[in-house]
N, C-alpha and C positions, 0 to 999 in steps of 0.2 A: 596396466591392463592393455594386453596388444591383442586383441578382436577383431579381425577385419568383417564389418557385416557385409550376407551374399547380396546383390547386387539384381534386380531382376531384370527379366531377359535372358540371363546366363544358365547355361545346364549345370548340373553338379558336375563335376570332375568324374567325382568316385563310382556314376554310373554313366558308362559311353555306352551308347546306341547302338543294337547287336546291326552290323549290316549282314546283308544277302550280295551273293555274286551272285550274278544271272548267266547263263549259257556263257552268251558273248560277251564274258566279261566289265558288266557294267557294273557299279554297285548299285542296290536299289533300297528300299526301307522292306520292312517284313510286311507284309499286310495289316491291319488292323483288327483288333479283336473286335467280334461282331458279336451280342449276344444276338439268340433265336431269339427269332419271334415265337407269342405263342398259337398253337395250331388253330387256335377258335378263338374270337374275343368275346366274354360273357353276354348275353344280351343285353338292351338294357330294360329298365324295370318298365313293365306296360304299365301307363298311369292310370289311371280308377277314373271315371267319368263319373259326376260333372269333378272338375279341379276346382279345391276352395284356393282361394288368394284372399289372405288376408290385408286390409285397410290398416299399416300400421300406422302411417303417419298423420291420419286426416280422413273421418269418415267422409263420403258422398250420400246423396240423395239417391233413393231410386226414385220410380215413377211416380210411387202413393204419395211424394214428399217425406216419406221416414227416410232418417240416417240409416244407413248402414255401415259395419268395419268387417265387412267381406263380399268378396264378389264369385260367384258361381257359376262357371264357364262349359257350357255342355262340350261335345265332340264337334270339332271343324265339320266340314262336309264341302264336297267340290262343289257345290252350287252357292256355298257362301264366298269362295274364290269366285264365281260367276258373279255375282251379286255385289261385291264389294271388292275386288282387286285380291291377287297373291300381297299379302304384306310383307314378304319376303323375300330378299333378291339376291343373286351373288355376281358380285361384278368379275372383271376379266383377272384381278388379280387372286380372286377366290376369299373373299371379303363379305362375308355373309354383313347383309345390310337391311334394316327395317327401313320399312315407308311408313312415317308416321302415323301420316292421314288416313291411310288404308287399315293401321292394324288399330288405333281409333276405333271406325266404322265395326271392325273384327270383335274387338272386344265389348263393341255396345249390340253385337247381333250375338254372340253366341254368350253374352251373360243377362239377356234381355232388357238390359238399364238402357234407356236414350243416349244418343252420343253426347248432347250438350253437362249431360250429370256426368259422362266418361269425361270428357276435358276439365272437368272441376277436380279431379284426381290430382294428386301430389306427385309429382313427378316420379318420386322413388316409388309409389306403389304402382301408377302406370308401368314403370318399365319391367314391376315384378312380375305383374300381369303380361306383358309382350316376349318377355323372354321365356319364361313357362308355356306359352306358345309357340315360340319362335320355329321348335322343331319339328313342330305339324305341318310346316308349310316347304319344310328342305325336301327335295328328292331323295330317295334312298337309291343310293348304288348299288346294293344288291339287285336290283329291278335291271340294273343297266346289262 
């Protein structure tokens, strides 16, 4: 059995690369197919205030000392940015980044639990809670 297997790196033979001559005789490649963009992007869905978050990994305490396995999260408002810090930030590479501490404070003011029963959170449901936020606190470009 004589098979020689293709080798990668290497084009196929059986298909050569159409070239283009340009005016002044250069050769160049063809341009790239581009699909369209499309003309509108859907919006996205408006979310329903208060947001439930579910406690999957590990209920917390609210204030009365009952467990709870969900947390209730009203509408942001600029004056909770006032009050307790943007928990959101985008650095120079465009790296959207939480502040812990701050979005903490965020989720113990806008689900009215104390901050010390928010840190008893499980990390995974913490974070489920911070990123179902997250987008409340980005700038919209449209505005720009």
């Amino acid at each position: 059995m004589n098979v020689n297997p293709k080798r990668e790196g290497f084009v196929d033979e059986q298909k050569p690369e159409p070239e283009i001559i340009s005016p002044t005789g250069k050769r160049t490649m063809p341009p790239p197919e581009i699909e369209p963009s499309p003309a509108e992007l859907p919006p996205l869905d408006q979310d329903e205030w208060p947001i439930i978050v579910k406690m999957l990994y590990k209920p917390i305490r609210n204030n009365r000392g009952e467990d709870i396995k969900e947390v209730s999260l009203r509408e942001p408002r600029a004056g909770d940015i006032n009050r307790y810090g943007n928990p959101i930030r985008v650095n120079q590479e465009g790296d959207v980044i939480i502040d812990e501490r701050k979005m903490t404070f965020m989720i113990a003011a806008l689900s009215g639990v104390l901050p010390p029963f928010i840190e008893e959170m499980d990390p995974r449901d913490w974070n489920s809670c911070a990123y179902r936020l997250r987008r409340f606190f980005l700038p919209d470009p449209a505005a720009w």
